[in-house]
Phi, psi and omega in degrees: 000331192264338141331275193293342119356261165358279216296286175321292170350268183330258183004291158333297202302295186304321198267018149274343172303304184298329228268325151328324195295316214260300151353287212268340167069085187290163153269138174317348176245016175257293175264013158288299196284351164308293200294356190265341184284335207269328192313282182322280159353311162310288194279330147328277139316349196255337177290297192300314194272349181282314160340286159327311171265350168298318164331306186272339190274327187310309181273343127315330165266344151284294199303329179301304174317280170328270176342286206305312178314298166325286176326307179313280174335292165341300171310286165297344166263354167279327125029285160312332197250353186072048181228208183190154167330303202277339181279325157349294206278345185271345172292315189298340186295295172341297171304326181284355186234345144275012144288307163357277181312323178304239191002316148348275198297345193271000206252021175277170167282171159325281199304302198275355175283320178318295173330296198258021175333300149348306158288327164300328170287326179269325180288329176290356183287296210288300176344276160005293195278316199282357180258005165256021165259149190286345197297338202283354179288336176293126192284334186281324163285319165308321182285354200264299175294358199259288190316296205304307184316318178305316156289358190258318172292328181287350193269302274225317183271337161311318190283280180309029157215000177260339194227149174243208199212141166215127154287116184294152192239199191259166176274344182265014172226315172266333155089026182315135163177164201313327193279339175257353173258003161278353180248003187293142165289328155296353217217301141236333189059000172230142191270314177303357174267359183288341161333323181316291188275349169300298169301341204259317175281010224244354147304340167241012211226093199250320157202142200306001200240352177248118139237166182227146176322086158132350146006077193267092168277123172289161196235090162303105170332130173163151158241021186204163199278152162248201198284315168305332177287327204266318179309354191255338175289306191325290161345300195285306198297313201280324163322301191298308193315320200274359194267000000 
């Protein structure tokens, strides 16, 4: 593109050149030194530009070289680790879709990362796993899992300032159940909150009317249902209706 720039130019050039000539109502040996001046001019560029593409097929052919080279390097570190490109690449995958998730989770409010406290545990889980393939030794992952880990702790301490954790007791000795440990005064002191902890919980909580002895529920900051909380109440109460 930028040759053929050149070329217009020239073109311009020359037929502004003539178009003076013929104005000044040149002499033949006047416009002989035009055209030999437009020529020269001409043959220059054309030196140059020729020039120019020798340059790019030259550096096209070191970047091919490089690539090839890089790879090659790739290859033996991956290698080093007892591994290959494609398993490489399914791992890179991996990490990108438990970066994904962090980012997800991370772009939640307080009240609803409480909700999915749960996912926060399987994601520190899925981290976890991906730093005991040897591949995470290789620095472009090490620096990725260094990052994800790092969002996985901010998450992990959101959670630790937002909830606290009560162990469930029996029912013939603590008289436990959602509805009475919501009324505990430590605990919401309003009975009517238990949702609070059904939803906050529902990785263990599978239905609101079974909890169990040694149970560790988290108790999600609040004095009033948010919107998920009151529609999973909404839910449960109509279910009761229909029995």
């Amino acid at each position: 593109m930028k040759l053929k720039s050149m070329y217009v130019v020239l073109a311009a050039l020359l037929v502004f050149c003539l178009g003076a000539a013929v104005a000044q109502e040149m002499t033949k040996d006047q416009w002989q030194q035009e055209i030999t001046k437009t020529t020269a001019a001409r043959n220059e560029l054309s030196a140059k530009a020729k020039a120019l593409d020798n340059d790019l097929t030259s550096m096209n052919a070191q970047s091919t070289q490089l690539d090839a080279d890089y790879q090659k390097c790739m290859d033996a570190l991956y290698a080093l680790v007892g591994s290959d490109a494609s398993k490489a690449a399914a791992y890179r995958s991996d990490i990108e879709s438990a970066e994904n998730t962090a980012n997800d989770l991370s772009r939640l409010s307080d009240a609803d990362l409480v909700a999915r406290s749960g996912d926060v545990d399987a994601l520190a889980g899925r981290v976890k796993g991906l730093w005991e393939n040897k591949l995470s030794l290789i620095p472009e992952f090490w620096d990725r899992l260094t990052a994800l880990n790092d969002k996985v702790k901010s998450l992990q301490a959101t959670l630790a300032n937002q909830v606290k954790v009560y162990t469930v007791g029996t029912w013939a000795k603590d008289r436990d159940c959602l509805w009475n440990i919501s009324k505990k005064k430590d605990i919401y002191d309003n009975a009517w909150l238990w949702p609070k902890i059904w939803q906050g919980n529902r990785d263990e909580i599978k239905d609101p009317d079974v909890i169990h002895k040694g149970q560790k529920l988290k108790i999600p900051k609040g004095n009033e249902l948010n919107a998920e909380e009151k529609a999973a109440a909404k839910k449960y109460y109509a279910k009761k209706a229909e029995k």
